[in-house]
C-alpha positions as CSV (number, residue, x, y, z in Angstrom):
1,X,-118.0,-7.8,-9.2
2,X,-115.1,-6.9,-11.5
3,X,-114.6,-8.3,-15.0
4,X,-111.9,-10.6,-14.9
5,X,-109.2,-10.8,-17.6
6,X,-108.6,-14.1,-19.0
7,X,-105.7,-15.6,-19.8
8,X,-104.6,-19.1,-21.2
9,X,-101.7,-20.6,-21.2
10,X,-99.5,-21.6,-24.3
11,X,-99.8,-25.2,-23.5
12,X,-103.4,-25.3,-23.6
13,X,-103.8,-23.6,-26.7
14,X,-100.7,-25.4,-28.6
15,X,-101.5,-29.0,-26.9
16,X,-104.5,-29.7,-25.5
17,X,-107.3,-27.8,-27.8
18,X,-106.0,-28.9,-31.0
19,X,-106.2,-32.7,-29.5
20,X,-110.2,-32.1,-29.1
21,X,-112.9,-32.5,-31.6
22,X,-114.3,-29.1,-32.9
23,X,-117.6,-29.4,-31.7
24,X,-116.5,-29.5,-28.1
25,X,-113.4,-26.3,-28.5
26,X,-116.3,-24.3,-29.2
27,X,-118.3,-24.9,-26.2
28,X,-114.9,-25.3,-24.3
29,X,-114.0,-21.7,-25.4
30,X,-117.2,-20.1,-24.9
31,X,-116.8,-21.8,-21.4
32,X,-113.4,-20.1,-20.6
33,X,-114.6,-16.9,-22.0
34,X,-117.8,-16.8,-19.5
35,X,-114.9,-16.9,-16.7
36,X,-114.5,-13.3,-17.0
37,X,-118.0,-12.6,-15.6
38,X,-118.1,-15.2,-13.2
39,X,-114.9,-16.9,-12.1
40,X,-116.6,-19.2,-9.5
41,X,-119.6,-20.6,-11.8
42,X,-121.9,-22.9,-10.0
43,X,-120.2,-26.3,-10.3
44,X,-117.1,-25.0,-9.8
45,X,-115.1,-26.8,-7.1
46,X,-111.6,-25.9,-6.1
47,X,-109.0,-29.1,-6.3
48,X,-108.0,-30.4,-2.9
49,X,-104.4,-29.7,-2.4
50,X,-103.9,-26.9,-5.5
51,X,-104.6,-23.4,-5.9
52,X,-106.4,-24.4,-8.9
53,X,-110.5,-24.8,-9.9
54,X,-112.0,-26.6,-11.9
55,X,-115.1,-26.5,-14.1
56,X,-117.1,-29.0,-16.6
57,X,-118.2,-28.9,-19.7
58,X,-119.2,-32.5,-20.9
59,X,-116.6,-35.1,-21.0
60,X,-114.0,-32.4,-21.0
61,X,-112.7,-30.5,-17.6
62,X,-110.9,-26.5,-17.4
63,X,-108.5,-26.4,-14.4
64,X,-107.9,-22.5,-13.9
65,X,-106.3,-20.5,-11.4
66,X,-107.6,-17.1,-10.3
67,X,-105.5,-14.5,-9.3
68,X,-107.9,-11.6,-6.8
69,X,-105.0,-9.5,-6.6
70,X,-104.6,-8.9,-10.2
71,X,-108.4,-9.7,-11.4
72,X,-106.9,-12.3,-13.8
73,X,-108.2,-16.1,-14.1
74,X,-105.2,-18.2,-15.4
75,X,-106.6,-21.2,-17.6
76,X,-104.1,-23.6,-16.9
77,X,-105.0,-27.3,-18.1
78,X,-107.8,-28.9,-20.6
79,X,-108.5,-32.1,-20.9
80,X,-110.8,-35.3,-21.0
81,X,-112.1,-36.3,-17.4
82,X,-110.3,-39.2,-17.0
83,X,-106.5,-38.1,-18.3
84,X,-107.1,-34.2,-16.7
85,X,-106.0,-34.9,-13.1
86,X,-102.8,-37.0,-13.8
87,X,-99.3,-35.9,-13.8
């Protein structure tokens, strides 16, 4: 399998990582960055009705989108578990 580039978007990185402790960006991070090996982890489950995936790590979920054609995964979204899937 092809490494995958990863890319996140501004809004995650201007919004939603400064908003979590430290502790947790670091294992969030390493998360996203192990996304270029493997975009479809085990435990990853794609979103009923999106394009997008999601993963866990702890309290915190990554929504992501991957992109075959252009061997990109597109983080997307960040967030606790129980504000991530609201609008």
């Amino acid at each position: 399998m092809a490494s995958y580039k990863v890319e996140v978007s501004k809004s995650v990185r201007k919004k939603d990582l400064p908003s979590i402790p430290k502790v947790d960006v670091i294992k969030i991070v390493k998360r996203i960055e192990s996304l270029a090996n493997n975009p479809f982890p085990e435990g990853a489950i794609r979103l009923k009705g999106r394009e997008e995936w999601r993963i866990r790590q702890g309290d915190y979920r990554i929504l992501y989108v991957v992109e075959h054609e252009i061997v990109t995964v597109f983080v997307v979204k960040v967030g606790h578990r129980r504000e991530i899937y609201r609008k």
